[in-house]
C-alpha positions as CSV (number, residue, x, y, z in Angstrom):
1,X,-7.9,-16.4,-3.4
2,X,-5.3,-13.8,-4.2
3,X,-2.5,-14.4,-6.7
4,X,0.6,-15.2,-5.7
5,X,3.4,-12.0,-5.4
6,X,5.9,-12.0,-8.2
7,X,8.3,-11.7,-5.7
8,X,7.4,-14.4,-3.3
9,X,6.5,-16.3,-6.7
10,X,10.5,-16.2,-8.1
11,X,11.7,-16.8,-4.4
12,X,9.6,-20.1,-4.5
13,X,10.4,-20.8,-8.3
14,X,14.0,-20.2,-7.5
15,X,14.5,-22.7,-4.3
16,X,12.2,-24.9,-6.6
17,X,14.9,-24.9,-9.4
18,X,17.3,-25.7,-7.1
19,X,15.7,-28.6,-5.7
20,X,14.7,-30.5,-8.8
21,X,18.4,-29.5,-10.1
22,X,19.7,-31.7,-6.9
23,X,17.2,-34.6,-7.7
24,X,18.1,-35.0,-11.0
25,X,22.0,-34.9,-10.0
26,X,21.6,-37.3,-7.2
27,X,19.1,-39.6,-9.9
28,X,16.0,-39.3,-7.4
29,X,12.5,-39.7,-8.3
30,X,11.4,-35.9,-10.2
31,X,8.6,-35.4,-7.6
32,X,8.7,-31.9,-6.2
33,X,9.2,-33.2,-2.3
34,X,7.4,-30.7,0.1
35,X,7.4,-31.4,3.4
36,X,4.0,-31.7,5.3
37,X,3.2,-29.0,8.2
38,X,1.4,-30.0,11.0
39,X,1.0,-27.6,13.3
40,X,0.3,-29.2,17.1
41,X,-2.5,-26.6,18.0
42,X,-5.1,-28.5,17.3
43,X,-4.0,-29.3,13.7
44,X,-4.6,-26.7,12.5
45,X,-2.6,-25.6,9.2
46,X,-2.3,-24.9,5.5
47,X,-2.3,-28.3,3.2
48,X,1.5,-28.7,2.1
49,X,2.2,-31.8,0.1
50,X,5.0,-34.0,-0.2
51,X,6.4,-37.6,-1.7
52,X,9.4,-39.2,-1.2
53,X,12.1,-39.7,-1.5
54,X,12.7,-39.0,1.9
55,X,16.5,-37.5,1.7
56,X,16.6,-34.0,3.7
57,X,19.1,-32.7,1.0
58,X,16.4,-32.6,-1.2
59,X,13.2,-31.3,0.2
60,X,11.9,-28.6,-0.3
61,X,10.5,-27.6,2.5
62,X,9.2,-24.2,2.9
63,X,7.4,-23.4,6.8
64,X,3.9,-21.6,6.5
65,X,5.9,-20.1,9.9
66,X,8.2,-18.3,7.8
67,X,5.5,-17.0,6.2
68,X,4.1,-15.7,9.1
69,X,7.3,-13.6,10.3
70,X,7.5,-12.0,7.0
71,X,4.0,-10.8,7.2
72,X,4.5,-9.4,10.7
73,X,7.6,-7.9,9.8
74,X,6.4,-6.3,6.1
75,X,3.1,-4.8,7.5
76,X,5.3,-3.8,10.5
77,X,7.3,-1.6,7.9
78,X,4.8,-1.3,5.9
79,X,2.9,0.9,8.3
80,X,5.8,2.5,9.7
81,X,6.3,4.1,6.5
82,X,2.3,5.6,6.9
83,X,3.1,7.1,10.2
84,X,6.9,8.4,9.3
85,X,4.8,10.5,6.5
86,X,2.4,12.1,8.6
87,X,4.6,12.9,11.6
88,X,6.9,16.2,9.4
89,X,3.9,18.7,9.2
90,X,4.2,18.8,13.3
91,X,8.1,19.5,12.8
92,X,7.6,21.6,10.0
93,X,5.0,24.1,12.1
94,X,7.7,26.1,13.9
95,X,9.5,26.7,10.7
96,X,6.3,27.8,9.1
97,X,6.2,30.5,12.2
98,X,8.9,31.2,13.2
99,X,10.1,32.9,16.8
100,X,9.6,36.4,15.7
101,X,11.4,37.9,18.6
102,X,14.5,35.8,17.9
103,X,14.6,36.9,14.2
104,X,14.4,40.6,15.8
105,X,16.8,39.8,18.4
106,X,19.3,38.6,15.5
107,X,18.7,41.2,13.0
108,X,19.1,44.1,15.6
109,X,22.7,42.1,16.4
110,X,23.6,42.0,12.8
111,X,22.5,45.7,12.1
112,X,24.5,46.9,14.7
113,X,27.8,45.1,13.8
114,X,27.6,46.1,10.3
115,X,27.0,50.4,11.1
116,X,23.6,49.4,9.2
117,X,20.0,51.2,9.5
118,X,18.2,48.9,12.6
119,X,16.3,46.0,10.6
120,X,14.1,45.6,13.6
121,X,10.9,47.4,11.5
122,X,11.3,44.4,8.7
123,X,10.8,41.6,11.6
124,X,7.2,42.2,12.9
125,X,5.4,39.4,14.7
126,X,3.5,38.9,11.3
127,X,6.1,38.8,8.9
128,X,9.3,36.3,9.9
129,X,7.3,32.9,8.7
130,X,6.5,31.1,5.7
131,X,3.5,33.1,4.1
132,X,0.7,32.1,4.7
133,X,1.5,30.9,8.0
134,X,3.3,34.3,9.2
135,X,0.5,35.9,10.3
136,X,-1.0,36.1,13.4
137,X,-3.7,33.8,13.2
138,X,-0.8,30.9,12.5
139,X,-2.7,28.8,14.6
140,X,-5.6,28.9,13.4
141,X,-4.3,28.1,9.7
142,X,-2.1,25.5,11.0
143,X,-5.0,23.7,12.5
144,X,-7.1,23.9,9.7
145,X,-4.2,22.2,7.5
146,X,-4.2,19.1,10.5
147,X,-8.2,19.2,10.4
148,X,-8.2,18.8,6.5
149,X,-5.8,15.8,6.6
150,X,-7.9,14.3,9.5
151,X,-11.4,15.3,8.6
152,X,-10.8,13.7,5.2
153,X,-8.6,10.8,6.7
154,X,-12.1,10.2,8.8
155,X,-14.3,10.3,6.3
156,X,-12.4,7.9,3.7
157,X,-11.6,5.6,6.3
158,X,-15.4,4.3,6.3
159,X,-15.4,3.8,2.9
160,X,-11.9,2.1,2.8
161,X,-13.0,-0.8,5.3
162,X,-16.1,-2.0,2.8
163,X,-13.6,-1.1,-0.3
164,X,-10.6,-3.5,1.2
165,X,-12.9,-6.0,1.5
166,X,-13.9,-6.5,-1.9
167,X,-10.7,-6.1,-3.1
168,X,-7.2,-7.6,-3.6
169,X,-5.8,-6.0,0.1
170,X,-2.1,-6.4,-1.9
171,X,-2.8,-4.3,-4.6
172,X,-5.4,-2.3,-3.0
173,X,-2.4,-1.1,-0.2
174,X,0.6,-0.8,-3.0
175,X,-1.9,2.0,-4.6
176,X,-2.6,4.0,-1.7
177,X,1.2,3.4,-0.6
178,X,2.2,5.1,-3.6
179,X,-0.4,7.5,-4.2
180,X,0.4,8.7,-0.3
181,X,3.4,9.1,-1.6
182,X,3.1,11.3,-4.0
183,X,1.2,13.6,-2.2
184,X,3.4,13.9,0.5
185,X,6.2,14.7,-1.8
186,X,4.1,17.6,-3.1
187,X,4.1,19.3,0.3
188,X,7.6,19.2,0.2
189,X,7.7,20.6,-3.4
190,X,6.0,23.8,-2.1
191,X,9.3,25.2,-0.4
192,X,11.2,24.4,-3.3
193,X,8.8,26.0,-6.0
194,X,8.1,28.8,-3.6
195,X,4.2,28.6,-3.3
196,X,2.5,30.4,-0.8
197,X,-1.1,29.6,-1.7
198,X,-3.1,28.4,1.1
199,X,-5.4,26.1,-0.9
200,X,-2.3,24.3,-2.5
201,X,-1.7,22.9,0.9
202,X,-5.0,22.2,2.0
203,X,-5.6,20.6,-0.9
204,X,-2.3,18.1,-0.6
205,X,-3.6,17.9,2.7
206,X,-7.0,16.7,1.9
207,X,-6.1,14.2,-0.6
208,X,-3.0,12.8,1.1
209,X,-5.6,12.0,4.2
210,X,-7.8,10.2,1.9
211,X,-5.8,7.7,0.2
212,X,-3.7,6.6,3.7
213,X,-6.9,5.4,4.3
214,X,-6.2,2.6,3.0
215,X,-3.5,1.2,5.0
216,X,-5.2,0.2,8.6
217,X,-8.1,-2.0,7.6
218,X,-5.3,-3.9,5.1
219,X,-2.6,-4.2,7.2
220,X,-4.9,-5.3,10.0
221,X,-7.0,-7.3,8.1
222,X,-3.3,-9.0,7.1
223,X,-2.2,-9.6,10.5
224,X,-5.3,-11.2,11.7
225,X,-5.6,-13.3,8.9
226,X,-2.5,-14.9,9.9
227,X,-2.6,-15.0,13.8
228,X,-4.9,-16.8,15.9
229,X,-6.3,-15.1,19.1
230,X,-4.0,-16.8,21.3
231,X,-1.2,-14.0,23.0
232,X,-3.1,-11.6,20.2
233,X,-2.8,-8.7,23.1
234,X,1.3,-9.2,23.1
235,X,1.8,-9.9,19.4
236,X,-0.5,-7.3,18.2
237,X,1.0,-4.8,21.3
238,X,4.4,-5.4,19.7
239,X,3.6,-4.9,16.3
240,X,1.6,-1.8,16.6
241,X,4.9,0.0,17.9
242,X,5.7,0.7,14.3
243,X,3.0,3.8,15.1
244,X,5.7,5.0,17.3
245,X,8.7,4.2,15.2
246,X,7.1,5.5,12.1
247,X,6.4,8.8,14.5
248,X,10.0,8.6,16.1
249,X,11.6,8.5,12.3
250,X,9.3,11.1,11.0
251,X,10.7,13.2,13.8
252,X,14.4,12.3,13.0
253,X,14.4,13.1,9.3
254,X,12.3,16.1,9.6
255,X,14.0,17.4,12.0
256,X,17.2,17.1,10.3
257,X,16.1,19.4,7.1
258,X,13.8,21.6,8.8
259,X,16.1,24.4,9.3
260,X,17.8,24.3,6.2
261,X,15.0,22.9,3.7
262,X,12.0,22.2,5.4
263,X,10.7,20.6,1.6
264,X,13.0,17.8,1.9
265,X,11.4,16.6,5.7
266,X,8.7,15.5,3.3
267,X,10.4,15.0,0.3
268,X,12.2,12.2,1.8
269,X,9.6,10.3,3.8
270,X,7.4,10.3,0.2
271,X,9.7,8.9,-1.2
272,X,10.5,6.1,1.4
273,X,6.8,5.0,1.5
274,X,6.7,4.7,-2.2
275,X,9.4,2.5,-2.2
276,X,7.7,0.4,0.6
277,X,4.5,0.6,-1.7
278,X,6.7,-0.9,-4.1
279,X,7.9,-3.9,-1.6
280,X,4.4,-4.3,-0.7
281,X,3.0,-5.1,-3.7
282,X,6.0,-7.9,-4.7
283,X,5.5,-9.7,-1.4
284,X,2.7,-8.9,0.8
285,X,0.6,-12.2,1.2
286,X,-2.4,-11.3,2.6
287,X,-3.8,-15.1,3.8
288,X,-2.5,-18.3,4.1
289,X,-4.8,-19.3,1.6
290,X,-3.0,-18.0,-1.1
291,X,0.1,-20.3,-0.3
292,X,-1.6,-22.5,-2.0
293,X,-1.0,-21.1,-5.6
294,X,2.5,-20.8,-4.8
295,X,2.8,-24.8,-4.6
296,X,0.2,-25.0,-7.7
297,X,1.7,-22.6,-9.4
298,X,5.3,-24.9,-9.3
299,X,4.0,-28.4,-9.5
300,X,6.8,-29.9,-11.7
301,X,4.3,-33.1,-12.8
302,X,1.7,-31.5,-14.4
303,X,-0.4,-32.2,-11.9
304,X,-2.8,-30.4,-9.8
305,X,-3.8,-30.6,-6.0
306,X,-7.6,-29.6,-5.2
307,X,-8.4,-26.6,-6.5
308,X,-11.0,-25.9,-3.7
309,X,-10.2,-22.7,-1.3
310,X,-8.4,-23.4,1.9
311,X,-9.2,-21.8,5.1
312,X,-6.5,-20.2,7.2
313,X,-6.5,-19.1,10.9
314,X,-9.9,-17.0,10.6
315,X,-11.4,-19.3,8.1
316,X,-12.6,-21.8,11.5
317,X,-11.8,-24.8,8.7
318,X,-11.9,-28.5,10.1
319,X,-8.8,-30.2,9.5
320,X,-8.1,-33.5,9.4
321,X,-4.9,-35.5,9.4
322,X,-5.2,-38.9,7.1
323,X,-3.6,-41.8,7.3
324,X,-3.5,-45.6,7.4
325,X,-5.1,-47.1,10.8
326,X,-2.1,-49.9,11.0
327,X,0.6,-50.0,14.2
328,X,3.4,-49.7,12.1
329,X,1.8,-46.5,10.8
330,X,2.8,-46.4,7.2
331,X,3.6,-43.7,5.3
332,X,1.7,-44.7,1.8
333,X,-1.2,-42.7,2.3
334,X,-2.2,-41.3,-1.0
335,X,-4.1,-37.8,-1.3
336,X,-7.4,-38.0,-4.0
337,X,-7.3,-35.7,-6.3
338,X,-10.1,-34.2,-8.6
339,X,-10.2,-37.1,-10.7
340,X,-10.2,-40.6,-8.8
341,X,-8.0,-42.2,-11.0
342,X,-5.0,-40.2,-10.2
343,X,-3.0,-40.3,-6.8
344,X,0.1,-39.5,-5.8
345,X,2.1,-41.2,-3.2
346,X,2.6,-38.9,0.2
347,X,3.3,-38.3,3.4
348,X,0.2,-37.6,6.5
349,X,-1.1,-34.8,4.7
350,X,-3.5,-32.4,5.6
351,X,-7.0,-32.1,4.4
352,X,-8.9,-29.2,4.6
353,X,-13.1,-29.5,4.0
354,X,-14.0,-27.1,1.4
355,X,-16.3,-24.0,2.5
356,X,-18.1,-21.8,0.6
357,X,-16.2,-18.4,0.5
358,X,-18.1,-16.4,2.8
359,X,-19.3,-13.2,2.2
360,X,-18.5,-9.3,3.2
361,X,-20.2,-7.7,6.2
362,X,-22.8,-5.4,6.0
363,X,-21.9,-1.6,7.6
364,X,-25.1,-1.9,9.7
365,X,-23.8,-5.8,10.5
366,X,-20.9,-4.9,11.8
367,X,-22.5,-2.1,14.2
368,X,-24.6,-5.0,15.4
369,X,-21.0,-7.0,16.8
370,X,-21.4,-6.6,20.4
371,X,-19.1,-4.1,21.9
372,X,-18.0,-2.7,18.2
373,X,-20.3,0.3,19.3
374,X,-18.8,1.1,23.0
375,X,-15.0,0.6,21.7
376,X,-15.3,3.3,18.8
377,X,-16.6,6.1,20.8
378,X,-14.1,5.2,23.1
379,X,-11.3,5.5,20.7
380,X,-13.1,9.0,19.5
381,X,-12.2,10.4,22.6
382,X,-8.6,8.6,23.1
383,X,-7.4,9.0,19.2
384,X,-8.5,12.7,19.9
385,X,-5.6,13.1,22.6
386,X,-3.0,10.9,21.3
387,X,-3.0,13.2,17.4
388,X,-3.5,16.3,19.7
389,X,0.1,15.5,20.9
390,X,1.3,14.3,17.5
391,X,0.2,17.5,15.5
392,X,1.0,20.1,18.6
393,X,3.9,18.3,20.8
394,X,6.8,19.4,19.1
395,X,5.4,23.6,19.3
396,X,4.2,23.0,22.5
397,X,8.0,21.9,23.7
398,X,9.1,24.9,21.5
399,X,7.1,27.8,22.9
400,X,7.6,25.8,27.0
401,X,11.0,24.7,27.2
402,X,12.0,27.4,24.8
403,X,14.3,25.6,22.1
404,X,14.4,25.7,18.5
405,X,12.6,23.0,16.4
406,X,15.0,20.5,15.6
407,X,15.3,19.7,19.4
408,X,12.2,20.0,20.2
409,X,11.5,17.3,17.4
410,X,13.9,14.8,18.9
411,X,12.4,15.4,22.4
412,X,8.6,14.7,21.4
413,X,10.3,11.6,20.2
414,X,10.2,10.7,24.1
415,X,6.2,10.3,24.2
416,X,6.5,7.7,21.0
417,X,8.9,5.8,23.3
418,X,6.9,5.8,26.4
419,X,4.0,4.9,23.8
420,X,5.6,1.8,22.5
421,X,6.1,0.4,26.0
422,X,2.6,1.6,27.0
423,X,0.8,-0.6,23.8
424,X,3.3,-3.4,25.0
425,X,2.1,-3.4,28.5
426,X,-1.9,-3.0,27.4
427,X,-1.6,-6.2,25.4
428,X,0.6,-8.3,27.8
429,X,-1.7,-7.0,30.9
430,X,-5.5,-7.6,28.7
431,X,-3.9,-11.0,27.5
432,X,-3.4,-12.1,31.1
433,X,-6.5,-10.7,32.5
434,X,-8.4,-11.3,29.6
435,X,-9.9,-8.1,29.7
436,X,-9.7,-5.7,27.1
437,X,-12.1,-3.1,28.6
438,X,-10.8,-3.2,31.8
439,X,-7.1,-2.9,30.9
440,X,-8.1,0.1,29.0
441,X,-10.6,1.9,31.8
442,X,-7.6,1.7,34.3
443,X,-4.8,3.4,32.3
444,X,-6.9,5.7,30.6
445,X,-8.2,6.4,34.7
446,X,-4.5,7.4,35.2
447,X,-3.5,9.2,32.0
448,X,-6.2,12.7,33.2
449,X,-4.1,13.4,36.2
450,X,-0.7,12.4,34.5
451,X,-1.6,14.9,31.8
452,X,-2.3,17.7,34.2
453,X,1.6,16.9,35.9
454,X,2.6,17.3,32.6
455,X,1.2,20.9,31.8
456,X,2.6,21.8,35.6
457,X,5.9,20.3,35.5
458,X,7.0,21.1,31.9
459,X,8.0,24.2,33.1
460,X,10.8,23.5,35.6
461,X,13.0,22.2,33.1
462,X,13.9,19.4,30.8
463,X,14.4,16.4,33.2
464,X,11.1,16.3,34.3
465,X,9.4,16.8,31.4
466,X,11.5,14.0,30.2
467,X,9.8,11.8,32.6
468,X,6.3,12.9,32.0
469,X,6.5,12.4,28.5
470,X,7.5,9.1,28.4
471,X,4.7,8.4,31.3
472,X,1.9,10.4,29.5
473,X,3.0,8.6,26.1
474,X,2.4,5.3,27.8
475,X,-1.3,5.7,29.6
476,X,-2.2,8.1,26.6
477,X,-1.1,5.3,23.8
478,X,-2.0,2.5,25.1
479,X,-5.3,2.3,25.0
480,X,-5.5,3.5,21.7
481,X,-2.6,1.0,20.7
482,X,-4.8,-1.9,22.1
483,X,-8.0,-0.7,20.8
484,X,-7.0,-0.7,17.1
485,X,-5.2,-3.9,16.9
486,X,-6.2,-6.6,19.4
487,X,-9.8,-5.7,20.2
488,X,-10.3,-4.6,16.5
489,X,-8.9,-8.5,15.5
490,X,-11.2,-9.9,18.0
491,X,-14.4,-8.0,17.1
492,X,-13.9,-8.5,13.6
493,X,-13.6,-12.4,14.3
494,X,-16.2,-12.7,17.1
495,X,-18.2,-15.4,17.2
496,X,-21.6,-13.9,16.5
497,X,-20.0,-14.0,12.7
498,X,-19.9,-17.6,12.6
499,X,-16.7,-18.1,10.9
500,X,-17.1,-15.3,8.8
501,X,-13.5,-13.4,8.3
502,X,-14.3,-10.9,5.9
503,X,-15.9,-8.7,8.6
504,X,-12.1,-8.1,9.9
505,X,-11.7,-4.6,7.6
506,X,-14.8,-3.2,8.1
507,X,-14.9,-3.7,11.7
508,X,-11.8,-2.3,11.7
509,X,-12.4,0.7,9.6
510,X,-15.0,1.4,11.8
511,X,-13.8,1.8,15.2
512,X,-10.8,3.2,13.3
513,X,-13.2,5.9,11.5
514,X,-15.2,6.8,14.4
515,X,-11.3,7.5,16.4
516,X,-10.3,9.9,13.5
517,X,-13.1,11.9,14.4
518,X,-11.7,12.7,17.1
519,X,-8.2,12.6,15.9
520,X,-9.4,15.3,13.2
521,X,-11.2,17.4,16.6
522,X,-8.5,17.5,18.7
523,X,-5.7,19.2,16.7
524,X,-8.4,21.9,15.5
525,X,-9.9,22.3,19.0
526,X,-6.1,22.7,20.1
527,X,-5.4,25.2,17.6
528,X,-8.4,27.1,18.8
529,X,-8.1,26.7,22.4
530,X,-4.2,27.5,22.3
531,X,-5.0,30.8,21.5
532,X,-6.2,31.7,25.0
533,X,-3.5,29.7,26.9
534,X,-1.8,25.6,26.8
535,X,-3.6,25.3,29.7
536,X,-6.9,25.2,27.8
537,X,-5.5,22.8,26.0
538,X,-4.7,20.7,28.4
539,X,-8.0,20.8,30.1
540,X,-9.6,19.4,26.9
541,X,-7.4,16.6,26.9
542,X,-8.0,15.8,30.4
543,X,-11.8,16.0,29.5
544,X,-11.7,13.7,26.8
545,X,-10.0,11.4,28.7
546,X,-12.7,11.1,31.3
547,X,-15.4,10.5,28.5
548,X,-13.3,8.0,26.9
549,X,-13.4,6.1,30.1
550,X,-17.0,6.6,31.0
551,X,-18.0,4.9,27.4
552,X,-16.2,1.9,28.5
553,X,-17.7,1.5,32.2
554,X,-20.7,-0.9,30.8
555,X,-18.1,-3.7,29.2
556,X,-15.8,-3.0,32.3
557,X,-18.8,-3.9,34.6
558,X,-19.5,-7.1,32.6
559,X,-16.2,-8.2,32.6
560,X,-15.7,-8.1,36.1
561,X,-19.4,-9.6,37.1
562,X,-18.5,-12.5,34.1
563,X,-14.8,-12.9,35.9
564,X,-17.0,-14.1,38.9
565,X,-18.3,-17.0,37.3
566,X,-16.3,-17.2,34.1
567,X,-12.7,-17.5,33.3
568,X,-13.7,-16.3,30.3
569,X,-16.7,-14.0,29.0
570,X,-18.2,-12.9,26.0
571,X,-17.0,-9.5,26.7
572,X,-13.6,-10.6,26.8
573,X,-13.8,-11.6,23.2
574,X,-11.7,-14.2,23.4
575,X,-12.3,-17.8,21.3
576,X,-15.1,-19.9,22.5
């Protein structure tokens, strides 16, 4: 059980100071009076005490629900800050290489109104950018600098699934937060200390993907911890927008420096995800569990409830609800502790049978978790389009549509928006269905021949290339959207673990891993292909697409021969 945050910790201690000050103003008994939660699903809960008196003006009564909000909502921002980090090197890349012919085109204007020698001869194509990247090969460096960030990002994330689970997810997220940080913040301090070394970059680069490895298993691991698997499709669908936001932000505060100070696109968002590394670590609780210690931890008698470990909503606990067996059902039902001889007068409390604490998953266990296998291929294939678009979108827009890079930023914000909706839609469709393969077979069936539309139409102007991006964002993120939160959360508490939560991170990291494989591919493959044309670019995406769909046709042919004589399957991963 994880300590309690020093921030949540003086929240609690200062309601609690406030309550006793009103008992002892109004002469009540001193019990610290906490009201009891019993949630109707099943009875399910956390163990919250209480004694009279039974005024309402002086309980104390603090909902596990509340709780719950304010862990959606932090890991909500929390991760947010990751993705509003990563998104300024794609803003950033037209700056780097800049539109030689428009530098020309401006210097031959300038020469000419001033009677000056034609400055044409200083503007080559190989000479207007930020060195190193002003050279011809441009691409070709800028996708190495994504594939160092991914390839590394890839890599770490393996490790960072069997690390989070062995240690305190609160502090193990505030270091990487602010490690991350500081890394990105380095990027940024290349412009403004004038390096040009190649290595410095890939370096940053390299290390920066490393430690945001620790954000996905934790945050994940967080959310599931405190959400059942009832409507997890919609909840999770709306929570993983902050992907998008975190992309559509990056995109607004890069793009508002990158003309004038490109450092300060990542100068800012380093800083803004320390400061959330900072929030993280004062109030991030990672399991209802540890609300436990925060009603221990403020006991104003000196006494102690059961110091045994609860179980929260992955824990697959036994509750039961106590109480006298009389008509007029009294409230004098007293909660044992420890020591027999002690009780304290309460409420219908709720009693939770102590488990063992179970332990963490094997690597080769968690490959064993049916479907575990077939869903991380298949996000290979779909991470590898959706970073494709996040690394290359923005210069894509630039070099098609012909604009400079600030708009072009705020109009590859478009394919986030279209990607919020499209995560939304997988997890409100799969949670009606309830099927998860099949919801993600059929859009990404329709995302190939969307993305084609969109390499044809993109050149007749910006209103329909504002309609195909917010369609391709939609089919292209959603079934990476639903892949990585809902069906990660069900794998990682599927039934074949028999009530054992701690697989949750490591399942995760490793359908996560396997997807920034291809998320580290597809940025280098589009750097390479670019060379000879978008349209090879394109194609790849398309083709990627197609495999991502084929590795998915076994669970979508189980689902729909289970549908026929189940509501609900094993495939399905739902609760049984």
């Amino acid at each position: 059980m994880a300590p309690v945050p020093p921030g949540v910790r003086l929240l609690v201690s200062f309601d609690r100071d406030q309550c006793l000050l009103l008992n002892k103003e109004e002469k009540w008994p001193s019990y610290l009076h906490l009201s009891t939660l019993i949630p109707n699903s099943l009875k399910k809960g956390l163990i919250l005490c209480s004694s009279r008196p039974h005024r309402p003006d002086t309980e104390l009564y603090i909902s596990p629900s509340r709780y719950r909000a304010l862990t959606f909502i932090l890991t909500f921002l929390l991760y947010t800050s990751f993705h509003l980090s990563r998104k300024p090197i794609s803003i950033v890349k037209s700056e780097l290489h800049k539109n030689c012919s428009a530098v020309s085109e401006a210097a031959i204007i300038a020469s000419s109104s001033s009677q000056q020698p034609s400055l044409l001869s200083l503007h080559t194509d190989v000479d207007c950018g930020w060195k190193p990247f002003d050279k011809s090969n441009y691409k070709q460096l800028l996708g190495a600098m994504d594939y160092s960030f991914l390839c590394a990002y890839a890599i770490g994330m393996y490790l960072s699934g069997i690390i989070g689970e062995r240690l305190p997810i609160r502090l193990y997220l505030t270091v990487g937060m602010l490690a991350s940080g500081v890394f990105t913040c380095l990027f940024g301090l290349g412009y403004i200390y004038n390096i040009h070394n190649l290595s410095f970059y890939i370096f940053v680069q390299v290390a920066n993907g490393l430690v945001q490895t620790t954000g996905w298993p934790s945050v994940v691991t967080c959310i599931g911890n405190w959400f059942g698997k009832g409507r997890r499709g919609l909840i999770m669908g709306l929570w993983n927008s902050h992907t998008s936001v975190g992309n559509i932000l990056g995109s607004l505060i890069a793009g508002y420096w990158v003309s004038s100070n490109w450092g300060m696109s990542f100068i800012v968002p380093g800083l803004i995800i320390i400061i959330m590394g900072v929030v993280c670590f004062l109030f991030l609780i990672e399991h209802p569990n540890d609300l436990k210690n925060i009603y221990t931890q403020n006991s104003s008698l000196g006494k102690t409830v059961p110091s045994k470990s609860w179980n929260g909503v992955n824990g697959h606990t036994e509750v039961y609800l106590q109480y006298k067996d009389n008509k007029n059902q009294s409230y004098d039902t007293e909660l044992l502790l420890p020591r027999e001889s002690e009780r304290i007068p309460m409420q219908p409390v709720v009693v939770v049978k102590s488990e063992s604490e179970p332990s963490a998953i094997s690597f080769m266990g968690a490959l064993r978790i049916p479907g575990v296998v077939e869903f991380s291929l298949c996000l290979l294939f779909a991470k590898l389009v959706s970073y494709t678009f996040l690394f290359w979108l923005p210069l894509y827009i630039t070099k098609a549509a012909h604009l400079d890079a600030k708009k072009a930023g705020d109009l590859s914000t478009l394919f986030d928006v279209g990607g919020i909706v499209g995560g939304v839609l997988a997890g409100v469709i799969s949670d009606k269905l309830g099927k998860r393969a099949t919801t993600c077979a059929v859009m990404l069936l329709l995302a190939a021949p969307t993305l084609y539309g969109f390499s044809m139409i993109s050149e007749f102007g910006l209103g329909p290339m504002i309609g195909m991006l917010l369609v391709c964002g939609g089919l292209v993120n959603g079934p990476y959207a639903l892949i990585t939160t809902a069906v990660s959360a069900d794998l990682g508490t599927h039934k074949s673990l028999k009530g054992n939560a701690r697989a949750l991170s490591t399942v995760t990291a490793i359908i996560d891993g396997t997807g920034s494989v291809g998320a580290a591919l597809g940025p280098l493959l589009a750097g390479l292909l670019s060379a000879g044309g978008w349209d090879q670019v394109f194609y790849m995406l398309m083709t990627a697409d197609f495999l991502a769909l084929l590795l998915l046709l076994r669970l979508v042919t189980k689902e729909l021969a289970s549908s026929k004589s189940h509501p609900i399957s094993t495939v399905e991963l739902k609760e049984h």
